[in-house]
C-alpha positions as CSV (number, residue, x, y, z in Angstrom):
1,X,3.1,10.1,-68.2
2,X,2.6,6.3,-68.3
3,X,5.5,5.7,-66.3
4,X,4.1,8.5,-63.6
5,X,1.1,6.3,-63.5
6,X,3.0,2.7,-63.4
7,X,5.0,4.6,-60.4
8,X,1.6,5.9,-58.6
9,X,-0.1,2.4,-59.6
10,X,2.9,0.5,-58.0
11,X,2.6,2.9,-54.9
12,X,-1.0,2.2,-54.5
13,X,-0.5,-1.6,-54.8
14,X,2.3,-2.0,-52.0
15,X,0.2,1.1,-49.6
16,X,-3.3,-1.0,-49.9
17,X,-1.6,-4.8,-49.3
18,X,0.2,-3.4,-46.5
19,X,-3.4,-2.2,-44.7
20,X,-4.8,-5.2,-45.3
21,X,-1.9,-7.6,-44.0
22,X,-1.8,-4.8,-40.8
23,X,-5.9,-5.4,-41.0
24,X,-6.2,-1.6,-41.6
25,X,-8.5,-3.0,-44.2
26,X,-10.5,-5.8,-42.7
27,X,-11.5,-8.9,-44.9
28,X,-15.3,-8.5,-45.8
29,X,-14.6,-4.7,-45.9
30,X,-15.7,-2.4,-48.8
31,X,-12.9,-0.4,-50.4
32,X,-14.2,3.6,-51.3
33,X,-12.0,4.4,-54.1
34,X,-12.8,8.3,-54.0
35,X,-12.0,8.2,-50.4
36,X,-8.8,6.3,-50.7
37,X,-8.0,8.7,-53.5
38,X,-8.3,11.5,-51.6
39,X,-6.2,9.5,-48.7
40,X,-3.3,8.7,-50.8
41,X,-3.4,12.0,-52.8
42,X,-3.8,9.5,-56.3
43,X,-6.4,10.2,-59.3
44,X,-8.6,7.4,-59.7
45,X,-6.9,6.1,-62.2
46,X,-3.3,4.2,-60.9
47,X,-5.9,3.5,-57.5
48,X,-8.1,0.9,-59.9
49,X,-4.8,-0.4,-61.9
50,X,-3.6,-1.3,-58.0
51,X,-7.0,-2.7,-56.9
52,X,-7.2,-4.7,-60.4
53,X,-3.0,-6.0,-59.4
54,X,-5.0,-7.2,-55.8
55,X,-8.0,-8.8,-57.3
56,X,-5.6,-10.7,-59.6
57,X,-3.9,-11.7,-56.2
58,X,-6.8,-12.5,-55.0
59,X,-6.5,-10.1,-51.9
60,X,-9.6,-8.1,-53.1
61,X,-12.4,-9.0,-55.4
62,X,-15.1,-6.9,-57.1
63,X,-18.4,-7.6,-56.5
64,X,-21.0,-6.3,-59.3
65,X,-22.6,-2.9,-58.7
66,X,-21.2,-2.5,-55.7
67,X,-17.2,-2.2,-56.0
68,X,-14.0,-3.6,-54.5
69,X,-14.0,-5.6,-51.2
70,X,-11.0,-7.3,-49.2
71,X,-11.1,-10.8,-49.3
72,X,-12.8,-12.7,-46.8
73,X,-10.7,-14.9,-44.4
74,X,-10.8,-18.8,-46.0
75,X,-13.0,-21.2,-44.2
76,X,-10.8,-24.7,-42.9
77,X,-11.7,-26.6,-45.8
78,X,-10.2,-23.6,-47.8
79,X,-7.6,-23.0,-45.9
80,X,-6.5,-27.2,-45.7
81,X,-7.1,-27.3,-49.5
82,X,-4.8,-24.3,-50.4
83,X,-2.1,-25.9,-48.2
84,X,-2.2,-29.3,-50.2
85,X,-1.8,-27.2,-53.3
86,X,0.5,-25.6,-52.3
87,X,2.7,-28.5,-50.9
88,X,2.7,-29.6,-54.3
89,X,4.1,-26.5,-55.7
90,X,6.9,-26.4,-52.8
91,X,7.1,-29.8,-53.5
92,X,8.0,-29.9,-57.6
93,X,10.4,-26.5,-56.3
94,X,12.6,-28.7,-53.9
95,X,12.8,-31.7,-56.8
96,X,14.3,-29.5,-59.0
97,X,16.8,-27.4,-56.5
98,X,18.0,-30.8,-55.3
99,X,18.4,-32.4,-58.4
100,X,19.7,-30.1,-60.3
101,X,22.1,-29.1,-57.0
102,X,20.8,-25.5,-57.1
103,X,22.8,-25.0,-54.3
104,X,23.6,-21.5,-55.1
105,X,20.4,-20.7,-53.2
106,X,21.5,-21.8,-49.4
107,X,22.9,-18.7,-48.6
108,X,20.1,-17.1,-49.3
109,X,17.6,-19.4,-47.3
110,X,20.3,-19.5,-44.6
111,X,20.5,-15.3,-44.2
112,X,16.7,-15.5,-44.2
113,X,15.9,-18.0,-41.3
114,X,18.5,-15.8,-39.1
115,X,16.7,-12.9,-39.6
116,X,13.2,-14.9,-38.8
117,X,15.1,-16.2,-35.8
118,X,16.2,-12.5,-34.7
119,X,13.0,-11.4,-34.2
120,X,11.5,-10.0,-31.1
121,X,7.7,-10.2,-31.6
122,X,6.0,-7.4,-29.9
123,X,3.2,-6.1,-32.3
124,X,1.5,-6.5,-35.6
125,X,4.6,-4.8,-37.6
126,X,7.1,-7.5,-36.2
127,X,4.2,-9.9,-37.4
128,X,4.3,-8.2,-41.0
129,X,7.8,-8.8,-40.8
130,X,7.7,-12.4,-39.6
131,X,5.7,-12.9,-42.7
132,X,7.2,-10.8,-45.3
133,X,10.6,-12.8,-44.0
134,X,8.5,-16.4,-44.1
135,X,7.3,-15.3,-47.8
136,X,11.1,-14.7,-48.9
137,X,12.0,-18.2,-47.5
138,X,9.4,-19.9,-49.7
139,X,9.9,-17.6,-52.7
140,X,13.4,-18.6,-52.9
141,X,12.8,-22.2,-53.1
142,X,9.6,-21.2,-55.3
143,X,11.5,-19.0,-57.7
144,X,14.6,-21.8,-58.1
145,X,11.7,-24.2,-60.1
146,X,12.5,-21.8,-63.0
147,X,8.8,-22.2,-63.6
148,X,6.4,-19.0,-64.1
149,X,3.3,-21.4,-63.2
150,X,4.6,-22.2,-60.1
151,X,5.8,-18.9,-59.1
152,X,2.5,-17.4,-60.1
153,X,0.0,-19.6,-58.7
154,X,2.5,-19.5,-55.0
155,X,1.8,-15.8,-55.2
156,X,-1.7,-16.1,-55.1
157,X,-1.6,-18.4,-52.8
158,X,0.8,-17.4,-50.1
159,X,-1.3,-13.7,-49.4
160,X,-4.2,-15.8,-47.8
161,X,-1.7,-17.3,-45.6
162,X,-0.7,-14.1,-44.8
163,X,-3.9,-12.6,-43.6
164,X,-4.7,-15.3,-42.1
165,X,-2.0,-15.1,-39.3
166,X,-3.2,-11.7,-38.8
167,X,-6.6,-13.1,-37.9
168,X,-6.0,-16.4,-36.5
169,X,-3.0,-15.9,-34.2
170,X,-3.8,-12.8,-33.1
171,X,-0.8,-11.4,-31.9
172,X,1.6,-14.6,-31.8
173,X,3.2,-16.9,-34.5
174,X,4.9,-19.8,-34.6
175,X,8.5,-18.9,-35.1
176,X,10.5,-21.6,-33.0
177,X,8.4,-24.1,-35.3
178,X,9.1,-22.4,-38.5
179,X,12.9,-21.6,-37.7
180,X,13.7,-25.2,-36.5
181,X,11.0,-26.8,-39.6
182,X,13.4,-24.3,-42.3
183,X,16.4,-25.5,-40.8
184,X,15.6,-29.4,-42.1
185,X,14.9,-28.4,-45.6
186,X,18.0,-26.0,-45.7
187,X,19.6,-29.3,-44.5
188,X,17.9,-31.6,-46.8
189,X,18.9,-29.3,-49.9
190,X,23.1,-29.7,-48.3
191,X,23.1,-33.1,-47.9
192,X,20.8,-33.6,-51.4
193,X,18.4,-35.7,-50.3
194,X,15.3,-35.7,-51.9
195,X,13.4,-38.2,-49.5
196,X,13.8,-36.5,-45.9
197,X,13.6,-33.0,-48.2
198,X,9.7,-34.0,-49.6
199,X,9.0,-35.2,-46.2
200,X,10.2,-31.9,-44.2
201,X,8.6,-29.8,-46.2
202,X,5.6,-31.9,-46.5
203,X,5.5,-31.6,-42.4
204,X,6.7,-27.9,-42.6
205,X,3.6,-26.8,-44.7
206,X,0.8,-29.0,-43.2
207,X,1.7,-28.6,-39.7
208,X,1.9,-24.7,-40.1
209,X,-1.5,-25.1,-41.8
210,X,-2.6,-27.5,-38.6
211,X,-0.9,-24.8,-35.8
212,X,-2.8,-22.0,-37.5
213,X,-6.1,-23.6,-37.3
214,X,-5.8,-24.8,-33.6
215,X,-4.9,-21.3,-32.5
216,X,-8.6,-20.1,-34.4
217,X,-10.3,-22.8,-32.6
């Protein structure tokens, strides 16, 4: 029975984050749990372990007395300060890959930025995809610190990015910036050289950070 529940829970989870990166769920919006039970045919039960696996993500918080929400969209100042954090994360994840010649994961960050570049973008599912591939790109360098801090605080991180896309872009993404700005640090990790590799990711990060925000305004 636990494991029918982790299952149901783990259903719930990946269904919810998928309506609110689609905007399904809108950020500000309240979340009815007896009506999304009855929508995804769940008890109550794995529906709150999957809304407790969001708020940790911060895609969803619970306000007192009142119940689960989506997250609200970060402000710029939020949205400037999360990407300096998390250039720092990205940052400490490329020392280590090129100092320690992780080179096992090129292949990997190759496969994905072919894939980013194959896509035709036509509506908000080849968005999802564009940032589901994006997130794999960054996990790979993220999860090759062989550090569960920085792996854990990217992953709370990276969702806002998500959303925000969704919101700022509407309909459009940067993917000739992003292809051509993944293609220097795959080069950087090749030739092992930590200096042009801080410094392409350090322009990769803030200048998607920077396109985003000029497309809101």
């Amino acid at each position: 029975m636990e494991k029918e529940y982790g299952e149901k829970s783990d259903y719930a989870y990946n269904l919810i984050k998928e309506k609110i990166f689609s905007w399904e769920y809108g950020p500000g919006q309240r979340l009815n749990v007896s009506k999304m039970s009855k929508e995804m045919e769940l008890s109550a039960i794995p529906l709150r372990e999957a809304l407790s696996r969001l708020q940790s993500s911060k895609l969803v918080v619970l306000i007192p007395n009142k119940g689960y929400q989506v997250t609200d969209i970060l402000d710029e100042i939020s949205m400037k300060k999360m990407s300096e954090f998390r250039l720092m994360l990205e940052s400490e994840s490329l020392k280590t890959i090129i100092r320690s010649n992780k080179s096992e994961c090129l292949s990997n960050l190759e496969k994905i930025n072919e894939k980013i570049r194959q896509i035709q973008i036509n509506n908000y599912k080849d968005i999802l995809e564009f940032n589901n591939l994006d997130y794999m790109f960054h996990s790979e360098l993220i999860k090759n610190s062989e550090n569960k801090y920085l792996i854990e605080s990217f992953e709370s991180l990276f969702c806002h990015l998500h959303i925000a896309r969704f919101y700022y872009r509407r309909g459009s993404v940067d993917q000739n910036e992003t292809i051509i700005e993944h293609e220097k640090i795959i080069k950087s990790i090749q030739m092992r050289d930590l200096e042009y590799g801080l410094e392409f990711i350090k322009d990769h990060i803030l200048g998607a950070s920077s396109r985003l925000l000029e497309k809101r305004s």
